[in-house]
VEXNULO-820717 format. One record per residue (C-alpha): x, y, z; residue in one letter. Coordinates in nm, 3 decimals. Example, Ala and Ser with C-alpha at 12.3 -4.5 7.8 and 13.67 -1.06 7.14 Angstrom:
2
R        xx        yy        zz   rest
R     1.230    -0.450     0.780      A
R     1.367    -0.106     0.714      S
***
This chain:
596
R        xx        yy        zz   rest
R     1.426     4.437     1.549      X
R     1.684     4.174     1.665      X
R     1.625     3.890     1.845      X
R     1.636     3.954     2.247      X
R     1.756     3.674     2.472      X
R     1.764     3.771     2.873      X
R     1.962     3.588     3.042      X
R     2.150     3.675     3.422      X
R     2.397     3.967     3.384      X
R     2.761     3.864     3.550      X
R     3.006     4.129     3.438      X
R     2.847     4.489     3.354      X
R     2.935     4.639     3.013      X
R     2.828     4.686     2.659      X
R     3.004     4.498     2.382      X
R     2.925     4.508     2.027      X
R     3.027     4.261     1.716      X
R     3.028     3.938     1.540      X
R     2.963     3.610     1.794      X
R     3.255     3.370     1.811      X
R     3.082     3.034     1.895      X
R     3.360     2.832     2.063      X
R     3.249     2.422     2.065      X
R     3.517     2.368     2.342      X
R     3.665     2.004     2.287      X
R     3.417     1.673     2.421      X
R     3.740     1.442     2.577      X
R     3.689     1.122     2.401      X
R     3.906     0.904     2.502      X
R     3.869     0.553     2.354      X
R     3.897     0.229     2.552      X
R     4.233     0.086     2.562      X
R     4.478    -0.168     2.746      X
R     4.793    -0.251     2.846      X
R     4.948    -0.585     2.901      X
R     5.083    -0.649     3.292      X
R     5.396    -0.523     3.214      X
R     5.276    -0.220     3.089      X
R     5.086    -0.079     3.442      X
R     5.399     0.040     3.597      X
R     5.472     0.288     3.273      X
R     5.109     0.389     3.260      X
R     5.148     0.465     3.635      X
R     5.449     0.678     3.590      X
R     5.234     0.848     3.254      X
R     4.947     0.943     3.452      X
R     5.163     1.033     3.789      X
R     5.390     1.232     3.560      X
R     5.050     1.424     3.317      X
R     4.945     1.496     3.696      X
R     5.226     1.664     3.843      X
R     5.267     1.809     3.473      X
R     4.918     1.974     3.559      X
R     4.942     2.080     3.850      X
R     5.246     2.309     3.796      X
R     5.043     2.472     3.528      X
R     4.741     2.518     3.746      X
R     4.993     2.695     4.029      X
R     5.154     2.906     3.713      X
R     4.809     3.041     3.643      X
R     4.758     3.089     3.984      X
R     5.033     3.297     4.025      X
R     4.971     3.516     3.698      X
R     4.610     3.617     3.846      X
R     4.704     3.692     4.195      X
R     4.969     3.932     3.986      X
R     4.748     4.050     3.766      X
R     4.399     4.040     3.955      X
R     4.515     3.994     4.335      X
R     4.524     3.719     4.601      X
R     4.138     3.669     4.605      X
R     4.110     3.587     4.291      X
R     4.368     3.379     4.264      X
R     4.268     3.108     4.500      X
R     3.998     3.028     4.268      X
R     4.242     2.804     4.136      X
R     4.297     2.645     4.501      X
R     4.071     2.390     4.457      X
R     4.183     2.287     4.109      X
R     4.519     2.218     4.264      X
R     4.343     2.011     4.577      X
R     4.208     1.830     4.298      X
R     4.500     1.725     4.164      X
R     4.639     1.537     4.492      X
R     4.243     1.440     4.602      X
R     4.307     1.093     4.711      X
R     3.998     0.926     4.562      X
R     4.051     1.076     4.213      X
R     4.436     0.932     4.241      X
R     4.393     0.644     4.393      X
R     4.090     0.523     4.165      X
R     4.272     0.603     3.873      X
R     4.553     0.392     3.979      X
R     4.315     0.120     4.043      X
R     4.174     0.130     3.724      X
R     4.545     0.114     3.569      X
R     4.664    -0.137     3.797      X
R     4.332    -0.405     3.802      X
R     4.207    -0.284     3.480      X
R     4.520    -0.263     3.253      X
R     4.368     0.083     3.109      X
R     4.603     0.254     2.936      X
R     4.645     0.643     3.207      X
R     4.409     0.830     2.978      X
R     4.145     0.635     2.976      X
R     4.142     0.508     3.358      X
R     4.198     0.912     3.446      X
R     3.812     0.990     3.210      X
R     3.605     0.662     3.363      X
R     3.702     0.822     3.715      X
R     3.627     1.182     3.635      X
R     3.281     1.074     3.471      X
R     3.220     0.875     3.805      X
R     3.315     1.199     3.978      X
R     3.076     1.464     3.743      X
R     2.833     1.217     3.752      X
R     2.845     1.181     4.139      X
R     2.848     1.549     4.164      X
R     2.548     1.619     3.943      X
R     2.313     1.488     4.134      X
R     2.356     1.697     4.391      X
R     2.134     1.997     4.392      X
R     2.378     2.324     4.477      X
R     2.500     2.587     4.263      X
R     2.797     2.550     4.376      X
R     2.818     2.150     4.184      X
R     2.874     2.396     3.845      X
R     3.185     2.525     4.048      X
R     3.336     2.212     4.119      X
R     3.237     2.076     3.751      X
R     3.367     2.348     3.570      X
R     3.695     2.345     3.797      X
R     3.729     1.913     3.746      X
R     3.688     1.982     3.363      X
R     3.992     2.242     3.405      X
R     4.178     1.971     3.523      X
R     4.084     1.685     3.281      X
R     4.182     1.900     3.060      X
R     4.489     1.983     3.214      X
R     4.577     1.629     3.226      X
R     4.473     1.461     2.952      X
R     4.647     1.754     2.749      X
R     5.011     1.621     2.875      X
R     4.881     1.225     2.808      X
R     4.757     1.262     2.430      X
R     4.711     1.600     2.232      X
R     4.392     1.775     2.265      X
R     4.242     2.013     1.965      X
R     4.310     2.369     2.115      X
R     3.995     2.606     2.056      X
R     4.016     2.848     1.736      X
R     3.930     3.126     2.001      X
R     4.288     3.044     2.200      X
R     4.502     2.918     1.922      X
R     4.382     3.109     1.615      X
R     4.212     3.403     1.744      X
R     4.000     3.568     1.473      X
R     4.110     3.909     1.275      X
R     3.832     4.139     1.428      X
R     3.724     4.123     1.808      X
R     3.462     3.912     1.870      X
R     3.193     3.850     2.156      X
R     3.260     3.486     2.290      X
R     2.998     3.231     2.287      X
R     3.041     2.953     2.431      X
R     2.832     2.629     2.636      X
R     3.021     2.693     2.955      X
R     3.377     2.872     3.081      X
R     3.591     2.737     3.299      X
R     3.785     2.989     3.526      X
R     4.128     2.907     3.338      X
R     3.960     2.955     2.975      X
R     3.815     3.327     3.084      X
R     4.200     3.405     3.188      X
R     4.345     3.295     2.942      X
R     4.136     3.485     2.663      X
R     4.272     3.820     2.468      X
R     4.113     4.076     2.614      X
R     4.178     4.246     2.274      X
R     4.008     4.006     2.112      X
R     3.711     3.927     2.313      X
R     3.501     4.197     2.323      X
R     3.252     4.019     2.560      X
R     3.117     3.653     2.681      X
R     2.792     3.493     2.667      X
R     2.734     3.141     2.795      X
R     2.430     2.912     2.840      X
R     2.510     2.830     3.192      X
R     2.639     2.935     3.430      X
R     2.552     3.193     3.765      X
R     2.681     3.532     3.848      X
R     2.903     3.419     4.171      X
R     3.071     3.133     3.951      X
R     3.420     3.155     3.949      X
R     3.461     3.270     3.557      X
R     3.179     3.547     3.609      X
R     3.429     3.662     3.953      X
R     3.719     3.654     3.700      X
R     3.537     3.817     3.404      X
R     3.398     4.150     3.660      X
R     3.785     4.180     3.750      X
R     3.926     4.153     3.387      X
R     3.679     4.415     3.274      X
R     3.502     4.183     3.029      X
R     3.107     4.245     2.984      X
R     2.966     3.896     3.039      X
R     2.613     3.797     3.044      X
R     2.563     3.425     3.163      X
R     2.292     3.197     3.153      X
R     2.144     3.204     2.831      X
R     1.982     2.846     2.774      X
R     2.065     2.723     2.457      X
R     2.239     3.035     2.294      X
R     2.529     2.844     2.128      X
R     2.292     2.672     1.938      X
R     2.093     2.953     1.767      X
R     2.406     3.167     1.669      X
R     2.668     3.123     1.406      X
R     2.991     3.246     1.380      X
R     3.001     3.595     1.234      X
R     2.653     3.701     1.331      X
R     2.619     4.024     1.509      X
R     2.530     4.049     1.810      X
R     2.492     4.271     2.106      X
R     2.528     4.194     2.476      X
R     2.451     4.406     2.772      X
R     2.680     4.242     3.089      X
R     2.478     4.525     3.291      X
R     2.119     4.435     3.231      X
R     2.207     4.036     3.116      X
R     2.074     4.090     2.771      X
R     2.174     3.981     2.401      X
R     2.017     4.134     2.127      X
R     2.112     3.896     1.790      X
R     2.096     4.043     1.443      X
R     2.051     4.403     1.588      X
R     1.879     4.656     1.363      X
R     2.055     4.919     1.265      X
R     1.825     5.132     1.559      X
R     1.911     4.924     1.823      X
R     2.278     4.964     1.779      X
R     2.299     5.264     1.745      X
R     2.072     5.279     2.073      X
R     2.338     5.075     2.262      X
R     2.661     5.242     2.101      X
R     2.532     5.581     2.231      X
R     2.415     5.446     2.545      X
R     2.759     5.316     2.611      X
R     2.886     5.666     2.502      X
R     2.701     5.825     2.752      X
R     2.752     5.602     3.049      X
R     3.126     5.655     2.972      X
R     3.057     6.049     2.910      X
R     2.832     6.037     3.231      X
R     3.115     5.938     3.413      X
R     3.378     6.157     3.343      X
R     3.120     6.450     3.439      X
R     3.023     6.289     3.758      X
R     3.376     6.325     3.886      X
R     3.358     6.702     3.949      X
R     3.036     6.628     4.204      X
R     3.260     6.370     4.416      X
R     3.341     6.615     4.694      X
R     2.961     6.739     4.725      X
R     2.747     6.593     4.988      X
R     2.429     6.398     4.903      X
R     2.206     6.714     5.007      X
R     1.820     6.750     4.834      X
R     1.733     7.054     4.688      X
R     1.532     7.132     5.064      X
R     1.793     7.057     5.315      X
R     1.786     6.701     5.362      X
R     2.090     6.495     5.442      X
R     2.102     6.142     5.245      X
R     2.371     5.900     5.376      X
R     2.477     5.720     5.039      X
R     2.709     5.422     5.134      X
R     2.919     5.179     4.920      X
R     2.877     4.808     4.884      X
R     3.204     4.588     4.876      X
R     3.243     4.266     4.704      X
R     3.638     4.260     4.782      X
R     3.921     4.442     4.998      X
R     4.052     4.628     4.701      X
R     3.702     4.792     4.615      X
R     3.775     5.001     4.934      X
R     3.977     5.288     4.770      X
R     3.685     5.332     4.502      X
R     3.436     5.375     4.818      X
R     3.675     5.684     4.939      X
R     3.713     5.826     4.537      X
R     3.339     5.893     4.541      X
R     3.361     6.011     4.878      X
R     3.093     5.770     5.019      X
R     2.951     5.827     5.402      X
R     3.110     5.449     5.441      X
R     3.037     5.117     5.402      X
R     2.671     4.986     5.403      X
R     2.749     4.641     5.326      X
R     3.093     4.461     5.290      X
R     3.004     4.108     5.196      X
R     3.266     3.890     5.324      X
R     3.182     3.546     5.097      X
R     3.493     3.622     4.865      X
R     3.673     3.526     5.225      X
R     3.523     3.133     5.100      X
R     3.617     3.168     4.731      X
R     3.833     2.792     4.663      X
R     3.825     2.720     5.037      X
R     3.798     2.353     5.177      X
R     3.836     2.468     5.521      X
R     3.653     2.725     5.719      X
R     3.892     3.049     5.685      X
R     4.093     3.150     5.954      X
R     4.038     3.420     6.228      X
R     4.344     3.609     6.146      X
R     4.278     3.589     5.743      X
R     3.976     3.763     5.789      X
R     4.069     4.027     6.052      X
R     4.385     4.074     5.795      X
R     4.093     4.112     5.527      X
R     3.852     4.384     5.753      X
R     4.169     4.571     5.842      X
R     4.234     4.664     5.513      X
R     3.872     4.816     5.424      X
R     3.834     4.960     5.793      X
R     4.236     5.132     5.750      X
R     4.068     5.259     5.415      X
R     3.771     5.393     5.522      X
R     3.856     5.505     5.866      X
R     3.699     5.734     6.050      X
R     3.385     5.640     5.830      X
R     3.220     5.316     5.969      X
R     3.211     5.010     5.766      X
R     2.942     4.745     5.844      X
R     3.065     4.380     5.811      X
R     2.810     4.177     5.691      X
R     2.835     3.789     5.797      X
R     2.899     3.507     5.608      X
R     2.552     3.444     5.357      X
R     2.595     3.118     5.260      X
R     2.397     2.852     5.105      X
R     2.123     2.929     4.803      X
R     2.389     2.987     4.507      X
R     2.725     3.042     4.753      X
R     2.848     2.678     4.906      X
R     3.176     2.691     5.025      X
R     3.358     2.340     4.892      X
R     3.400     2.292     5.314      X
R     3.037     2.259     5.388      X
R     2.889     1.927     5.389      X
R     2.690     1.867     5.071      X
R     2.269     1.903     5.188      X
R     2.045     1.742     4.911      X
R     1.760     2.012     4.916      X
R     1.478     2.063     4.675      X
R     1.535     2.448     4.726      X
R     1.833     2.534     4.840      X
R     1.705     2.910     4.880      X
R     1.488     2.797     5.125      X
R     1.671     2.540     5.287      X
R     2.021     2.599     5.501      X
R     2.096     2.944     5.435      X
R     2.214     3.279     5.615      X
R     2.217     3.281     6.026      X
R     2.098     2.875     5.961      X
R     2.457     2.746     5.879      X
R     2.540     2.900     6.164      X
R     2.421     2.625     6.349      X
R     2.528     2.376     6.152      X
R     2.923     2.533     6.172      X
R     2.913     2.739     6.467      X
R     3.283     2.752     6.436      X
R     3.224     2.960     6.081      X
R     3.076     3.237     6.271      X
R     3.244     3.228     6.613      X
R     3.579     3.285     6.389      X
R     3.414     3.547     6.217      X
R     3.295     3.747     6.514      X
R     3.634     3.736     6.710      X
R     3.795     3.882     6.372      X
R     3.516     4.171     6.332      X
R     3.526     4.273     6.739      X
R     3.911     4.297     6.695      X
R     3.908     4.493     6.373      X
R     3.671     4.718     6.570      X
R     3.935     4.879     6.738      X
R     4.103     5.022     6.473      X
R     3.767     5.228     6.304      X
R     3.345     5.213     6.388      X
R     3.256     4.874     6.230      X
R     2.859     4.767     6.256      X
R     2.795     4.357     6.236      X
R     2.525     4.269     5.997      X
R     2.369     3.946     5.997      X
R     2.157     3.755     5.748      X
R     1.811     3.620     5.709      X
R     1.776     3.687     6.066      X
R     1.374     3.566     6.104      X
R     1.325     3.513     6.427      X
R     1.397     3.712     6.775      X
R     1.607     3.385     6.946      X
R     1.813     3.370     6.649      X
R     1.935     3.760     6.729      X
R     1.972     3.672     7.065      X
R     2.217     3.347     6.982      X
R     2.417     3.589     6.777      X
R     2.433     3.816     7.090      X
R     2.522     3.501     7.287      X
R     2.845     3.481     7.027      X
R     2.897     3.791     7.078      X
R     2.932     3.805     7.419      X
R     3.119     3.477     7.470      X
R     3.386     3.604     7.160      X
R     3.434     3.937     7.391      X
R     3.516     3.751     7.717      X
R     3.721     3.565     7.520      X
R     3.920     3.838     7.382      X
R     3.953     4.009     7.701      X
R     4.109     3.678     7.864      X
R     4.356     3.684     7.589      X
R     4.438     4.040     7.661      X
R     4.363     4.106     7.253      X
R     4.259     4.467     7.135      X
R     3.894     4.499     7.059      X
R     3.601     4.778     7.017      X
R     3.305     4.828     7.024      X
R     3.049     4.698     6.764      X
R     2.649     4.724     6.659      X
R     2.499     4.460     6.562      X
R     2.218     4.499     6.248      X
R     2.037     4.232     6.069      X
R     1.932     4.212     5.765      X
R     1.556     4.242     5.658      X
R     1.510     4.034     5.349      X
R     1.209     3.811     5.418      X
R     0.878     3.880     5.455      X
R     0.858     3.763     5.800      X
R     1.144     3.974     5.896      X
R     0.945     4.262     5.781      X
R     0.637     4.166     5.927      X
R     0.810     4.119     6.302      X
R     1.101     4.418     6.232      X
R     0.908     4.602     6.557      X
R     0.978     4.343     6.724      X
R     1.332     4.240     6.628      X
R     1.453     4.607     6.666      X
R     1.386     4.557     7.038      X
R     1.710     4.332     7.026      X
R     1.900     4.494     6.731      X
R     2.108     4.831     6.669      X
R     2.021     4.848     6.325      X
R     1.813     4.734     5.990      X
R     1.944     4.669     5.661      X
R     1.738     4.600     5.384      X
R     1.778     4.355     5.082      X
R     1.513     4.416     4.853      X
R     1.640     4.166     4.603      X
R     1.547     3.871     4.866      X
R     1.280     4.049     4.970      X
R     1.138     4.081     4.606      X
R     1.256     3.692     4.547      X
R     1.063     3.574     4.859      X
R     0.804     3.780     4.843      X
R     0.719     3.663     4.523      X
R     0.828     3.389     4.454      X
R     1.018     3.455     4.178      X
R     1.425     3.303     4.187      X
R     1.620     3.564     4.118      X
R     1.903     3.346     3.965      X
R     1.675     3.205     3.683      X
R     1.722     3.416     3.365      X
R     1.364     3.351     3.222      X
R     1.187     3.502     3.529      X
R     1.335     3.820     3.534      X
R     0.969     3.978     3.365      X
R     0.854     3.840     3.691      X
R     1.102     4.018     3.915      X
R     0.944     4.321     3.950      X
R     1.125     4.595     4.135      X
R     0.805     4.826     4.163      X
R     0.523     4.576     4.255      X
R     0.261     4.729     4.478      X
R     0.326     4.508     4.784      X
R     0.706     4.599     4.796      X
R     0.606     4.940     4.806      X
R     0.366     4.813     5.115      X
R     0.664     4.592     5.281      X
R     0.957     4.939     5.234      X
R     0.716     5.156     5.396      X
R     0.627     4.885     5.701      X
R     0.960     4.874     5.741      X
R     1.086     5.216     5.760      X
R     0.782     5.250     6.017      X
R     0.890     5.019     6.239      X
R     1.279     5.186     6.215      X
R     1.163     5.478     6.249      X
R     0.915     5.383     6.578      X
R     1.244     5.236     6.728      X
R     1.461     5.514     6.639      X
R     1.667     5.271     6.438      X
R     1.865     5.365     6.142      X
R     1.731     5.181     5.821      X
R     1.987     5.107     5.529      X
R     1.862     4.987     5.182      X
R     2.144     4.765     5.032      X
R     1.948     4.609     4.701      X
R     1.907     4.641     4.332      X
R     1.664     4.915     4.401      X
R     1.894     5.151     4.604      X
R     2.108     5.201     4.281      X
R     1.828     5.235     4.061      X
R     1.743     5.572     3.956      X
R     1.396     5.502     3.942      X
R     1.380     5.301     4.271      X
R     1.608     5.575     4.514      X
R     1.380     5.804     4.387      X
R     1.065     5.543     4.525      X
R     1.256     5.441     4.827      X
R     1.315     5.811     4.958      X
R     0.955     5.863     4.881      X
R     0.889     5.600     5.145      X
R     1.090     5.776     5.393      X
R     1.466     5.575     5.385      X
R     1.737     5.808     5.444      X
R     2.057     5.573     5.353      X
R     2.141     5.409     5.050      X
R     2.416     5.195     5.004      X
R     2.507     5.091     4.581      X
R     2.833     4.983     4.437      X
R     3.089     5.274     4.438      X
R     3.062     5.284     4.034      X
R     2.690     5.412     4.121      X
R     2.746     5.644     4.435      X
R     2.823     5.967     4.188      X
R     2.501     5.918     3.987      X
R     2.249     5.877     4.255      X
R     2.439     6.176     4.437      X
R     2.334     6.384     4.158      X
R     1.996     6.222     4.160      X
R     1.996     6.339     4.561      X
R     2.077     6.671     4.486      X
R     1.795     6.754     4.243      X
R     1.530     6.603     4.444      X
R     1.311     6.790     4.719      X
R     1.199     6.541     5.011      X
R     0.831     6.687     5.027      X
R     0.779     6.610     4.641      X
R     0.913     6.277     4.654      X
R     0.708     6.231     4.978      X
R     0.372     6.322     4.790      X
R     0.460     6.143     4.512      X
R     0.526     5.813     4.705      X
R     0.180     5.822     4.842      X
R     0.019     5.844     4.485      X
R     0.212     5.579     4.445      X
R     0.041     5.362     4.688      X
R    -0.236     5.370     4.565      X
R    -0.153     5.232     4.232      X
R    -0.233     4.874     4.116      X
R     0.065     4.763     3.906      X
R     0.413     4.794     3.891      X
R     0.448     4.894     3.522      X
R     0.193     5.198     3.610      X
R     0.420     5.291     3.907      X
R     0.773     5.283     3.714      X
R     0.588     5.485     3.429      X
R     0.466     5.766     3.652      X
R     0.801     5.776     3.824      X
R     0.933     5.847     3.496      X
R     0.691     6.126     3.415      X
R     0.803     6.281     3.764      X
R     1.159     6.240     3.692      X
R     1.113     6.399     3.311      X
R     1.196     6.709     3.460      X
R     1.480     6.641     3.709      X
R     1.710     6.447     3.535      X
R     1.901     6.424     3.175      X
R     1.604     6.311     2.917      X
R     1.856     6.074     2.810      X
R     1.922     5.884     3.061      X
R     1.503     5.857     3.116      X
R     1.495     5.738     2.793      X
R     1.753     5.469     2.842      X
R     1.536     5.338     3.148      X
R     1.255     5.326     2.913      X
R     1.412     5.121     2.627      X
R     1.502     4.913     2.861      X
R     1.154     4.858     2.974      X
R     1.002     4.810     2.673      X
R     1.274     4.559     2.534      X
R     1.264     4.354     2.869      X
R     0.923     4.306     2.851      X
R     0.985     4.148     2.509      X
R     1.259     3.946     2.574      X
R     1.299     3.569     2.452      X
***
């Protein structure tokens, strides 16, 4: 057996071969002087290396938004802000002018003061902006002195190869062969960093935060990495790739035969209509919503809308942005899930908090208060698109009854405003999300003010545990089948179902085999999954009878853990679905609960 590392999985896939371990270049840059009459020349160096760099940065700007789209591309926005940020400039020149440093070296002393600034601040986002200032540095100090190019860019290897690497910077994942890099795995890094955004829209399987992979692996060692699960297997045994080859096989197999039950509806074997939804990360994922014929939208997350901003986004950008999905979908309804900042996602326009946990700190519905502009903007845009198609407003981590009614207040004050204006608008739920505990707990009493519930087990499961979700070396302890998530679904669909309010489940779980099967057991009737899943847990729909799943739920109940819940799920499924794919999930299983 190889040697399992788990780390957090940031661009699905399966990728097989010898690791390429790329020591990306330290920039040493030695101390050195001028004499006086040297600044001005240094000045026109570093001015000239800087506008040098910049015009790159733009170039590769333009080649994603060509080859990737608009979204992506203004993750390079901030790289090029960076290049005309006043304080990085102007202390550079300082250094040149009071210092006599030669450009190169007064450019490195003020990005270290910068990183080093930076890094004490707690947010995920910090890796953003330090990954993005060494892209420029780079950038730079490449048109100042000559910088070693990395093997991996400048003398790709003979045989594809799965990248390992410390860290990559947004520029770096663009720029690699996608003919030669089979997949990436990095030590840091977090699954809405820029290069793990780049790497799910280049098609590269990329598993990220690993620790201190780089270090244990040599070039030429095989290796296997799993984007989709966030797992590395090094030195495989013969067993396990084979295992992984033929899993990939299948999935790929899997989803050729899917296609022909696109046009079916998501029916159980008794009569029971399922509304299965798709999740959106982006605009363009639209079109693969209506390919797999999905009821709609169950959640549209709108945080790409931030992505290299360092100003809250425009009304008209992101009406321009809902128009396209709602045009796409229409007559099916989308729901338009708010801005859910803060924890890992920190817009570059947000003043920096210092928080010891920045997933409980300012977060969700909370920045609202602390930018009420950010929402107000948002609100006006998703009234207006409104008009054109039925569009539900989600909100999220909604815990407390006067925070719905301040987002009804917004509401409100965004429609009179509209109709003063004489602008088009229609009419729209409003939904929150339940994804805490106490949201559960009170969900009787927050459908009194609400249209709608969505729910996120994946906060739920991170709250209610206690377990961060983002930290690769947890994940035995994120447990998608523990008893008292079983306890908090059912509460909830109770309390919807009291209230006559629809429920949606929007997590991990809902495209999970295993855990649609649990949550229809517990009586939710709409899923919503990424589009890629849609066809799979259709089929899973149609071979399922509600009164079996129903019993079976109970039984459930009454178990104690969650590995004896998944397992009997499994033995009910045995006979249902393609053996397979059950043995997949129980590989799987098994090797998790191994992992380094």
């Amino acid at each position: 057996m190889g040697n399992t590392m788990q780390g957090i999985p940031a661009s699905p896939g399966i990728a097989i071969g010898p690791a390429f371990v790329a020591h990306w270049p330290h920039f040493q840059v030695h101390h050195a002087t001028v004499t006086p009459d040297q600044v001005q020349i240094e000045i026109a160096r570093f001015q000239n290396a800087r506008e040098q760099a910049k015009q790159r940065t733009l170039q590769l700007r333009d080649q994603v938004e060509s080859r990737l789209g608009d979204v992506q591309a203004k993750i390079f926005d901030p790289q090029v802000m960076m290049l005309d940020d006043p304080d990085l400039v102007e202390g550079t020149l300082t250094y040149i002018a009071d210092s006599y440093l030669t450009a190169e070296r007064a450019f490195s002393l003020r990005v270290l003061e910068f990183r080093a600034q930076w890094l004490d601040a707690t947010h995920a986002r910090i890796m953003d902006r330090v990954a993005d200032l060494n892209d420029v540095q780079a950038r730079v100090l490449a048109s100042l002195i000559e910088l070693p190019v990395p093997d991996i860019l400048h003398n790709p290897p003979d045989e594809p190869v799965i990248l390992v690497t410390k860290e990559l910077t947004p520029s770096r994942m663009v720029e690699l062969d996608r003919d030669r890099v089979l997949g990436v795995a990095t030590d840091a890094g977090t699954r809405t960093a820029h290069a793990s955004i780049l790497a799910r829209s280049l098609g590269i399987p990329c598993v990220v935060g690993l620790g201190d992979l780089s270090r244990r692996v040599q070039n030429g060692v095989e290796m296997i990495l799993d984007g989709s699960r966030g797992k590395v297997v090094i030195r495989p045994s013969e067993s396990e790739k084979h295992w992984f080859h033929d899993r990939d096989v299948q999935a790929r197999e899997m989803v050729k035969a899917l296609k022909a039950i696109a046009s079916l509806e998501p029916i159980t074997s008794d009569g029971t209509r399922i509304g299965l939804y798709a999740n959106l990360e982006l605009p363009d994922d639209a079109a693969g919503a209506v390919a797999v014929n999905a009821d709609g939208v169950g959640l549209f997350r709108t945080e790409f809308l931030v992505v290299g901003k360092t100003a809250v986004p425009d009304e008209q950008e992101q009406y321009e942005a809902f128009r396209r999905v709602v045009d796409t979908l229409a007559p099916r309804p989308v729901t338009i899930r708010t801005f859910d900042l803060g924890g890992d996602k920190f817009p570059l326009f947000l003043p920096p908090i210092a928080e010891e946990n920045p997933f409980l700190g300012w977060r969700g519905i909370r920045i609202y208060e602390m930018m009420p502009e950010l929402f107000h903007n948002q609100v006006r845009a998703i009234l207006r698109v409104a008009a054109r198609g039925p569009v539900q407003l989600l909100v999220p981590m909604v815990n407390t009854v006067d925070e719905v009614r301040g987002v009804r207040r917004v509401m409100e004050e965004a429609r009179r405003e509209l109709e003063r204006e004489g602008a088009e608008q229609g009419e729209c739920q409003l939904g929150v999300m339940l994804e805490t505990p106490a949201s559960v707990a009170i969900a009787e009493v927050l459908g009194q003010h609400v249209d709608f519930f969505s729910l996120g087990t994946n906060d739920l499961i991170q709250y209610m545990l206690a377990v961060d979700r983002g930290n690769a070396q947890l994940s035995p302890f994120f447990d998608l089948y523990h008893p008292a998530l079983l306890r908090y679904i059912r509460a909830a669909v109770e309390a919807a179902q009291q209230l006559g309010r629809p429920l949606y489940v929007c997590g991990e779980a809902a495209a999970d085999l295993l855990g649609a099967t649990l949550l229809l057991g517990l009586g939710v009737r709409n899923l919503s999954c990424a589009p890629s899943a849609i066809l799979a847990q259709k089929k899973l729909i149609r071979s399922l009878d509600i009164e079996y799943v129903e019993r079976l739920a109970s039984e459930l109940l009454a178990m104690e853990t969650g590995r004896e819940i998944r397992r009997r799920l499994m033995e009910a499924l045995s006979e249902r679905l393609d053996p397979a794919v059950l043995d997949a999930e129980l590989e799987a299983d098994a090797s998790l609960s191994h992992s380094d």
